[in-house]
DRENDO-1510 file (C-alpha; in Angstrom, 1 decimal, always signed):
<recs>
REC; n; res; u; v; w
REC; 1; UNK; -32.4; +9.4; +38.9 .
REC; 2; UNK; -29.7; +6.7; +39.1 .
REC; 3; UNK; -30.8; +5.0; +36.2 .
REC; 4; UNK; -31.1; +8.0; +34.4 .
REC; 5; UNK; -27.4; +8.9; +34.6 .
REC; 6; UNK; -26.4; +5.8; +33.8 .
REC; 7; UNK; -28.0; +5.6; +30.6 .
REC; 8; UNK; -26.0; +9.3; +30.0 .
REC; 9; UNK; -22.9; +8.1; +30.9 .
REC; 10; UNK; -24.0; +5.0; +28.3 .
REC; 11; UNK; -24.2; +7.2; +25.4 .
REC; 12; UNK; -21.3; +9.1; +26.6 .
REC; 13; UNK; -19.1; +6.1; +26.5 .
REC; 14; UNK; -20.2; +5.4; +23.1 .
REC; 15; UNK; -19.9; +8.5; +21.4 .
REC; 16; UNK; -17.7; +8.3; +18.4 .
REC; 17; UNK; -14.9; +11.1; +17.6 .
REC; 18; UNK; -14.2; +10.6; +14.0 .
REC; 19; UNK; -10.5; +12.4; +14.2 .
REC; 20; UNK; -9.7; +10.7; +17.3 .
REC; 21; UNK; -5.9; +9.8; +17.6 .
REC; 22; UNK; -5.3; +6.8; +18.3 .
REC; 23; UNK; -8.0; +5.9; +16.6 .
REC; 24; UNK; -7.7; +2.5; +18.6 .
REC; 25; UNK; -6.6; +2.2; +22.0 .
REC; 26; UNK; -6.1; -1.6; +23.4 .
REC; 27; UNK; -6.0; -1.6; +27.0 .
REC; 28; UNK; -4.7; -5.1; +29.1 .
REC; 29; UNK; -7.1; -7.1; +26.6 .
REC; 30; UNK; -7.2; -10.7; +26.9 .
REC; 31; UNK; -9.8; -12.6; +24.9 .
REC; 32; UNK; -10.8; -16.2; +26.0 .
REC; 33; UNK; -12.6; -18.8; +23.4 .
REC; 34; UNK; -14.0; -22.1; +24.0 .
REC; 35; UNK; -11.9; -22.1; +27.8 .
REC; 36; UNK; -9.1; -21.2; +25.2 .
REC; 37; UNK; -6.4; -18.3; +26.3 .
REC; 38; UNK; -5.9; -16.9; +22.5 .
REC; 39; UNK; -4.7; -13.0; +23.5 .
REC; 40; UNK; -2.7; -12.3; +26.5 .
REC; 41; UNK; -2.5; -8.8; +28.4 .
REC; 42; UNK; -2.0; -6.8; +25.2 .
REC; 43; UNK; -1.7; -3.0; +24.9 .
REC; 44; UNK; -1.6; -0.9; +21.7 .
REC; 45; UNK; -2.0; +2.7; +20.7 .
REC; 46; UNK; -3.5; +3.1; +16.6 .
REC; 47; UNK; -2.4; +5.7; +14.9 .
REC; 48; UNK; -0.6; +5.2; +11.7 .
REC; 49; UNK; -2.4; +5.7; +8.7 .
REC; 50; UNK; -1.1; +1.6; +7.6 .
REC; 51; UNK; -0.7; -1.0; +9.9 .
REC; 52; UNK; +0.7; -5.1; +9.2 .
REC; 53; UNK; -0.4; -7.6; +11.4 .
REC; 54; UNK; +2.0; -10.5; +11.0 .
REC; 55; UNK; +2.2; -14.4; +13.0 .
REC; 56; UNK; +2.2; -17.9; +12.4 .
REC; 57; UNK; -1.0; -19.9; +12.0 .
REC; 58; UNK; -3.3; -19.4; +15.7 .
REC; 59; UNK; -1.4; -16.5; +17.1 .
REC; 60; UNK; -4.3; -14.4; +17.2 .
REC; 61; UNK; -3.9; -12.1; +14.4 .
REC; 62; UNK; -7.4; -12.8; +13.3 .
REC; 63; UNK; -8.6; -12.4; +17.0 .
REC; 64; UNK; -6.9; -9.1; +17.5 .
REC; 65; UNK; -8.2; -7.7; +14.5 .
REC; 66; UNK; -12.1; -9.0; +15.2 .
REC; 67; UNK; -11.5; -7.0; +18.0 .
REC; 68; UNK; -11.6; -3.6; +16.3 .
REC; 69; UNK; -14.9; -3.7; +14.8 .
REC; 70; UNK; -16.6; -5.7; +18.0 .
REC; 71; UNK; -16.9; -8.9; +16.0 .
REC; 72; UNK; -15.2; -10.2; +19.3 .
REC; 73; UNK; -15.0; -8.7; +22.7 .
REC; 74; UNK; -12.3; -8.8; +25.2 .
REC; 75; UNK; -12.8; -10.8; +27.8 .
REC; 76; UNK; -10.9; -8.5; +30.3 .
REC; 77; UNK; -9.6; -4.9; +29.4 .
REC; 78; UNK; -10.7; -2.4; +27.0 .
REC; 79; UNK; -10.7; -1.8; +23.7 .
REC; 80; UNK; -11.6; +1.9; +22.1 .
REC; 81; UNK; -12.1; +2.9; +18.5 .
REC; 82; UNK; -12.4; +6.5; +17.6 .
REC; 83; UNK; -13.1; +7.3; +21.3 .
REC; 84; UNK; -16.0; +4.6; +21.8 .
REC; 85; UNK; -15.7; +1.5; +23.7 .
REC; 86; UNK; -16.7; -1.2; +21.8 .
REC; 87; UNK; -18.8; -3.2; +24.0 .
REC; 88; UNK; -21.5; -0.5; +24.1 .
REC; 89; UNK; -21.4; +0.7; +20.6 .
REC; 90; UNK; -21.6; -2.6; +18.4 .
REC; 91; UNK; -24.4; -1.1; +16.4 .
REC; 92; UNK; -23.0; +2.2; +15.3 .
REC; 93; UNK; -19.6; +0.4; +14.8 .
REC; 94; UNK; -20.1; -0.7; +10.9 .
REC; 95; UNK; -20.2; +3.1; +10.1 .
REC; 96; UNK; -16.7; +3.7; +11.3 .
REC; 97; UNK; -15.0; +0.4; +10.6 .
REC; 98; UNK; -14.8; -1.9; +7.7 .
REC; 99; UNK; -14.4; -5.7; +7.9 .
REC; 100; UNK; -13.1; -7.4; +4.4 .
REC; 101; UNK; -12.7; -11.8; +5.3 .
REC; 102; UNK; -10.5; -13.8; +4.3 .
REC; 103; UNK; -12.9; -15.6; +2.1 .
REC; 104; UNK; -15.2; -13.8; +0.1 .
REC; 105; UNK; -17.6; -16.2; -0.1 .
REC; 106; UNK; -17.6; -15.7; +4.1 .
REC; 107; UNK; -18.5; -12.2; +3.6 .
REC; 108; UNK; -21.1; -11.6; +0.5 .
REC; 109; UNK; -24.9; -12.1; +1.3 .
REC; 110; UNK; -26.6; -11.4; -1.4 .
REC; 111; UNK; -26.8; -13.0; -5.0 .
REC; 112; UNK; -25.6; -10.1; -7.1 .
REC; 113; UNK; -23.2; -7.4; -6.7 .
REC; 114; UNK; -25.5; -4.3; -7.3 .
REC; 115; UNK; -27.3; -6.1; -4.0 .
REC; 116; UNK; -24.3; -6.8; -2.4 .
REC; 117; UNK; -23.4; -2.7; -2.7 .
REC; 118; UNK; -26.9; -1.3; -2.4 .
REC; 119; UNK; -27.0; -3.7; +1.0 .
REC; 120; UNK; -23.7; -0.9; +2.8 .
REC; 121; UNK; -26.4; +2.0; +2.1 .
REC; 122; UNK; -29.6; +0.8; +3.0 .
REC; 123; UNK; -27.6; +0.2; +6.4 .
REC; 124; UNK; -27.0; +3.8; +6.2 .
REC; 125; UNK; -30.8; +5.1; +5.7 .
REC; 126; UNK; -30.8; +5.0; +1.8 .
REC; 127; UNK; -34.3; +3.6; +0.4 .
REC; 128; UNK; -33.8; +0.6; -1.5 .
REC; 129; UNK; -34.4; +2.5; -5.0 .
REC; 130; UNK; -31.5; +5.1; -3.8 .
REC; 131; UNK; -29.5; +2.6; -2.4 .
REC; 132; UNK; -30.0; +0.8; -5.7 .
REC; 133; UNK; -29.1; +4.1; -8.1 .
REC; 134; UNK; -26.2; +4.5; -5.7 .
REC; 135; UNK; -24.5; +1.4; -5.7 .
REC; 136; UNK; -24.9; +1.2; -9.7 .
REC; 137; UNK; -22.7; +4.7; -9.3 .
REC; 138; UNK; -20.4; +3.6; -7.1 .
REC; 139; UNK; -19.8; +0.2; -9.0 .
REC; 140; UNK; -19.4; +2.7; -12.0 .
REC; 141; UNK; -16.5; +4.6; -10.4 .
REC; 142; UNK; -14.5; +2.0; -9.6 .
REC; 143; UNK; -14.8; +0.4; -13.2 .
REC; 144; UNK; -17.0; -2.2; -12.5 .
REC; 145; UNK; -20.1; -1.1; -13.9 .
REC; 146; UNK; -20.3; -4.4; -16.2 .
REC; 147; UNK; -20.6; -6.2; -12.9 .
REC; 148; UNK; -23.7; -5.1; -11.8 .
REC; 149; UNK; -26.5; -7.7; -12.6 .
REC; 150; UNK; -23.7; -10.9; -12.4 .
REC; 151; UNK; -24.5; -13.7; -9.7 .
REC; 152; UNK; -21.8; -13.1; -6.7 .
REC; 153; UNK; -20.8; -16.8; -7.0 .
REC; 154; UNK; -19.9; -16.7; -10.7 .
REC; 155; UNK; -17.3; -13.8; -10.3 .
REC; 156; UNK; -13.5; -15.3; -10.4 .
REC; 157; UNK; -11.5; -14.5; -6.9 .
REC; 158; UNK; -10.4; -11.4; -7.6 .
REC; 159; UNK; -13.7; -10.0; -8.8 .
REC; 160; UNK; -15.2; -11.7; -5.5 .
REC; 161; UNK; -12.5; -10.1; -3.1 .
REC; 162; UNK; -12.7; -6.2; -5.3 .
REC; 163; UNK; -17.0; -6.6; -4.4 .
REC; 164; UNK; -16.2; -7.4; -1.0 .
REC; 165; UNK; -13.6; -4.8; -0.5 .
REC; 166; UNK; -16.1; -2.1; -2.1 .
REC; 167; UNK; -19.2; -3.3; -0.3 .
REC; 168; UNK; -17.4; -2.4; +2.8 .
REC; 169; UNK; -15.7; +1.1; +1.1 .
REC; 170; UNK; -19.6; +2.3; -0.4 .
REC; 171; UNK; -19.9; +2.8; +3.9 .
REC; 172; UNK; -17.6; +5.2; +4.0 .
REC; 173; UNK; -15.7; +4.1; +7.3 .
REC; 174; UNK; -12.5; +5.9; +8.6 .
REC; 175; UNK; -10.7; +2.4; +8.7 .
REC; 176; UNK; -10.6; -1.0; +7.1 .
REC; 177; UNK; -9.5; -3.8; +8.6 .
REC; 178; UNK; -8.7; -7.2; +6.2 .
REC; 179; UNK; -8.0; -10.4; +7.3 .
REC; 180; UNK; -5.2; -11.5; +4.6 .
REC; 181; UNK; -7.4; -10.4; +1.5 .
REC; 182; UNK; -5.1; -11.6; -1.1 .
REC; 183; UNK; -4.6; -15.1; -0.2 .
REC; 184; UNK; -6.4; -17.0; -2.4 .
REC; 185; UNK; -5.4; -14.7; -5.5 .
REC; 186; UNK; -3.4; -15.0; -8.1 .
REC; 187; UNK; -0.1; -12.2; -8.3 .
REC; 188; UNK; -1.9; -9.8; -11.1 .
REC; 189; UNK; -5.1; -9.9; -9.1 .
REC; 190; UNK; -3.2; -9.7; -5.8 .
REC; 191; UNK; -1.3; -6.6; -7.1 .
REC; 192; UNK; -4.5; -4.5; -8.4 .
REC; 193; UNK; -5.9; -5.7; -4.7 .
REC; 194; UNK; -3.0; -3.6; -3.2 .
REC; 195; UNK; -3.1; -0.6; -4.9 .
REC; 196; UNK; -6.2; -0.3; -4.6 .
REC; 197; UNK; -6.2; -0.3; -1.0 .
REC; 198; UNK; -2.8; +1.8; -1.3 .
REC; 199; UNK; -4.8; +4.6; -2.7 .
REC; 200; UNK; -7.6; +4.7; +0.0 .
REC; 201; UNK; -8.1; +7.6; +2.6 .
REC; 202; UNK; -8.9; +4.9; +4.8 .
REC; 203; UNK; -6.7; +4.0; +7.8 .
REC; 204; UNK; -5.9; +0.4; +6.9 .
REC; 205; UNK; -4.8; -2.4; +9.4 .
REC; 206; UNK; -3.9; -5.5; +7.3 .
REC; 207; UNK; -2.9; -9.1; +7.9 .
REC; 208; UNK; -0.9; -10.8; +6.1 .
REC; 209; UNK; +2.0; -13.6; +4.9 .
REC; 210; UNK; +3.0; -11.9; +1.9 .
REC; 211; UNK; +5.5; -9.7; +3.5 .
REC; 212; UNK; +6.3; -7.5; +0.2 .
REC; 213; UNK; +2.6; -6.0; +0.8 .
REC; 214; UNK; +3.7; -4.7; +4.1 .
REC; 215; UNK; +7.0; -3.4; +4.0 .
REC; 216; UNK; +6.1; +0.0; +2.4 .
REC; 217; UNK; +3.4; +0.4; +5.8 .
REC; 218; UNK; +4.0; +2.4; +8.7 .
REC; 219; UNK; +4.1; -0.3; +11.3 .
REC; 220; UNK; +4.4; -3.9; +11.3 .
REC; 221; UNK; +2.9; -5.7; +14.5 .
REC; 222; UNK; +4.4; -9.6; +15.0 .
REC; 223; UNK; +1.8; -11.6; +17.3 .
REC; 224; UNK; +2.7; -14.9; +18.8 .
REC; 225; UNK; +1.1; -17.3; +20.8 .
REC; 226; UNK; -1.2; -14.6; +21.6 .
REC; 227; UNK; +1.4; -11.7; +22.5 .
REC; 228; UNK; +3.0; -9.0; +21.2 .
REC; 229; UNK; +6.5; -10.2; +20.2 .
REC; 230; UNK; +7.4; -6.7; +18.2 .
REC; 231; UNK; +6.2; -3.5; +17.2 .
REC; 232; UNK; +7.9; -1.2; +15.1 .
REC; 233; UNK; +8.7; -0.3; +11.7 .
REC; 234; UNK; +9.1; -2.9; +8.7 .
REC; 235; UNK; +12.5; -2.6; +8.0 .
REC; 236; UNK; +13.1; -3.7; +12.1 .
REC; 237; UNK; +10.1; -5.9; +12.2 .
REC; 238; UNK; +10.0; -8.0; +9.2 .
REC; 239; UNK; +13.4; -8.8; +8.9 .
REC; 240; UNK; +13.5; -10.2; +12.4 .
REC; 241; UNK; +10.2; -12.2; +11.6 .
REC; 242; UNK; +11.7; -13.7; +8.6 .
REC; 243; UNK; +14.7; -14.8; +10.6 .
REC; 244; UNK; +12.0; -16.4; +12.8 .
REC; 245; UNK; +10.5; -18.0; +10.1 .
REC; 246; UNK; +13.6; -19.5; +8.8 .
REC; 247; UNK; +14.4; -20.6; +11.9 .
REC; 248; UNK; +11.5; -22.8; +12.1 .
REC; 249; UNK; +11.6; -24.2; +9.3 .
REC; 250; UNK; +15.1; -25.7; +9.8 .
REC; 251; UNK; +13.7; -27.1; +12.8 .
REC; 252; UNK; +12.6; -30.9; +13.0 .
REC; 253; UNK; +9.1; -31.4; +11.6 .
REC; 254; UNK; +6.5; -31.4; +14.3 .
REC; 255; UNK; +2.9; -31.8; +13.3 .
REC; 256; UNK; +1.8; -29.4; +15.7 .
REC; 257; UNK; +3.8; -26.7; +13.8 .
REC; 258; UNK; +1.8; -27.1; +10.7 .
</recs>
């Protein structure tokens, strides 16, 4: 009997509530790596439809955001998304939130892009021949019908990061999470990158060092050395963290900066 209510309160824990605000709920999480301490005690309430995650190199941006879609776990605290904790709901998680890497070529598994698509709906239930007629639709919608049958690795950049970003999107999650998409893009690709994801239902929580991409978001977050430095709206938050930056830089060149 014991066992058997534990296994309800299980499911319980890990039911999902689409419309749930915050959407993500961080509760005292600290996360540990290789006897590392890389986030300290931090708290956060989701809600806003865009978010910024901004930090120097190693302050845990990455980390934090990994955290969202259970591709880490805290190693004390608690973290929620839409109502389900994440530790005992890693397999439904993909439905709900999108990853998009840093590096494409991190990301992509399969040698073309109708593959790459068709993969986000046979995770879904889709037979491969529906999955297959569904991706070619989806690549149509979003103007990259011509794409279809081309090896993954022969795209340029952009084209790489756009697949990535709509093998993810074909899922149909309430939020996407990228890890500084448009970093290795040029400024026209980076630009057709961003409004793109301007014009997404998605919630969108984004990291990134181009600061222009952020300041027309909700919320900016500023992580460092694993805490929460501030939290607030652009025109407070990246002004200061510019200052910051400046700062730095003036300062004496120490390796251990770089």
């Amino acid at each position: 009997m014991a066992f058997f209510r534990k296994r309800q309160q299980n499911r319980a824990a890990a039911a999902f509530d689409p419309d749930a605000s915050p959407y993500a709920l961080l509760e005292g999480v600290s996360l540990t790596l290789s006897n590392r301490q890389v986030l300290t005690d931090i708290s956060l309430r989701l809600s806003e439809r865009r978010i910024g995650l901004v930090g120097l190199n190693g302050s845990g941006k990455s980390s934090l955001i990994r955290l969202l879609n259970g591709l880490r776990l805290p190693s004390r605290g608690s973290v929620r998304v839409f109502g389900a904790e994440t530790k005992q709901a890693l397999a439904e998680l993909p439905r709900y939130v999108g990853f998009v890497f840093q590096n494409p070529d991190h990301q992509a598994i399969f040698p073309t892009v109708e593959e790459e698509i068709a993969f986000g709906l046979t995770q879904l239930g889709e037979a491969k021949q529906t999955a297959r007629a569904g991706a070619l639709d989806f690549l149509a919608q979003h103007g990259c019908a011509h794409l279809a049958g081309k090896p993954f690795a022969e795209l340029s950049e952009g084209q790489k990061q756009l697949i990535c970003i709509l093998a993810v999107l074909v899922m149909q999650p309430r939020l996407l999470v990228l890890d500084e998409p448009m970093s290795s893009l040029d400024g026209l690709a980076s630009r057709r990158i961003h409004r793109l994801l301007d014009g997404l239902d998605q919630k969108i929580v984004m990291i990134s060092h181009d600061l222009s991409l952020l300041r027309s978001y909700d919320r900016v977050v500023w992580l460092e050395a694993g805490r929460i430095r501030m939290d607030g709206p652009p025109a407070e938050v990246l002004p200061a963290y510019e200052v910051d930056l400046e700062v730095r830089a003036a300062a004496p060149l120490n390796g251990e900066d770089l």
